[in-house]
Residue, then its C-alpha position, 0 to 999 in steps of 0.5 A: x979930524x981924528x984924535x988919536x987915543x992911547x987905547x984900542x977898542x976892543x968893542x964896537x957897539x952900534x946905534x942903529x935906527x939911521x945908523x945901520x938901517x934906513x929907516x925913512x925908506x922903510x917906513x915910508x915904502x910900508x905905509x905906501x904898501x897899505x895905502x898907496x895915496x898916503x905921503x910915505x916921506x911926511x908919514x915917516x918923518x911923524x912917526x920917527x918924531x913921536x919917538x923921543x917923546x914917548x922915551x921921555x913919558x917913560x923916562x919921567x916916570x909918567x909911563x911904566x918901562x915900556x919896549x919900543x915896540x909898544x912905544x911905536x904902537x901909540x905913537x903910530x895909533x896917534x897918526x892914525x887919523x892924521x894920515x887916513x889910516x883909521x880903517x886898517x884892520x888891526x891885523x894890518x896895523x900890527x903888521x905896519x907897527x913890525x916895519x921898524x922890524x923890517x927895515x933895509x941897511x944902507x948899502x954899505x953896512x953888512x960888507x962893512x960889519x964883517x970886516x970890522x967883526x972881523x978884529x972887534x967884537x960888534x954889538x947893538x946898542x939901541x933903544x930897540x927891543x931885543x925882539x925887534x932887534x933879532x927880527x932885524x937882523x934875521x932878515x938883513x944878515x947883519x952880523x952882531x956878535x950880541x944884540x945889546x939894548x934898553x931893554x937888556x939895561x932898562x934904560x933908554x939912551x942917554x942913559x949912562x946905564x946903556x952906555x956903561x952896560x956895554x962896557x959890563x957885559x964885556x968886562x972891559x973898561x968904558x974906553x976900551x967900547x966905541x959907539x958907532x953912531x949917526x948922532x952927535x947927540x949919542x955920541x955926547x952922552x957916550x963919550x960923557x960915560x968913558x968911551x971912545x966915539x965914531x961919527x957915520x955920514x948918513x945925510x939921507x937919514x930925513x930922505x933924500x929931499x932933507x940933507x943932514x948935517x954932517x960936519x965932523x966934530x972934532x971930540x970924536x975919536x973918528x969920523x967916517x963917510x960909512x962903515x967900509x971908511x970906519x973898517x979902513x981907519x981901525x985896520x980891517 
């Protein structure tokens, strides 16, 4: 299942939405908290969909560089009718936009974060803003030695600027970062930039009624059921 790399990572750098942090819960416990009559799981799975969209208006050119925050705020402007939600006062839609700042880890991610900070240096590597990023994790307690994101490269995933940014802030090279992610899809273009990859298990990213699949792939340098698994793989 894994493939053994002549080198040692030296950084671990995270996706974090689905990897890290529940998101579907999260959202879908806050539209709830506003509107109790709303189907939090159909409003969570609308509003995470609209994300890869709004990157690409960006990434065209269509739009100018813009911080997922704001991202977030027309995608959810766009459902506001859809779910019922037009009459919330703007302050209670900026408050429902900062649920994505407000978002739960998994169970196993800050006992997992620490063991492996505890021999690599780890970092975000998301599409987040650094404030949403911060915010995060001033709430949870997750442990970044440094929060990477778009926004420090001005670039959204897949761009090879993220994943190579990664390996220029820390002055390694590309092989010596590993990205740790729930996404084989970030992994792919990771893995096209030089480094080395782990795949996470989180078959309740979609909730708990839309199992994903989560069949090793075998390009990638590690496989793990959760982030305690990944911490007993690297010898943590």
């Amino acid at each position: 299942m894994n493939i053994p790399s002549p080198l040692s990572p030296q950084v671990l750098a995270f996706d974090v939405f689905g990897t890290v942090v529940d998101w579907h819960s999260g959202i879908a416990r806050e539209v709830c908290a506003l509107r109790p009559e709303v189907d939090g799981d159909a409003f969570a799975l609308a509003w995470r969909a609209g994300y890869q969209p709004a990157m690409r208006r960006v990434m065209s050119g269509e739009l100018g560089w813009t911080l997922i925050d704001d991202l977030h705020r027309l995608i959810l402007d766009g459902l506001l009718a859809q779910f019922g939600l037009d009459r919330l006062s703007q302050a209670d839609l900026g408050h429902l936009n900062k649920a994505w700042h407000r978002l739960d880890p998994w169970p196993d991610a800050l006992a997992g974060l620490a063991r492996l900070k505890s021999r690599y240096v780890i970092c975000t590597l998301s599409n987040g803003n650094i404030g949403l990023l911060a915010g995060m994790a001033k709430r949870a307690g997750l442990p970044w030695d440094c929060i990477l994101s778009a926004e420090v490269f001005r670039a959204y995933k897949p761009d090879p600027a993220t994943y190579l940014g990664v390996a220029r802030v820390f002055d390694v090279e590309p092989g010596r970062v590993m990205l740790v992610a729930a996404h084989q899809d970030d992994l792919a273009a990771a893995r096209a930039c030089g480094l080395q990859t782990a795949y996470i298990e989180r078959p309740a990213e979609f909730g708990a009624t839309r199992p994903k699949d989560i069949a090793p792939c075998p390009a990638n340098t590690r496989h793990a059921r959760d982030f305690l698994a990944l911490a007993d793989q690297l010898g943590c």
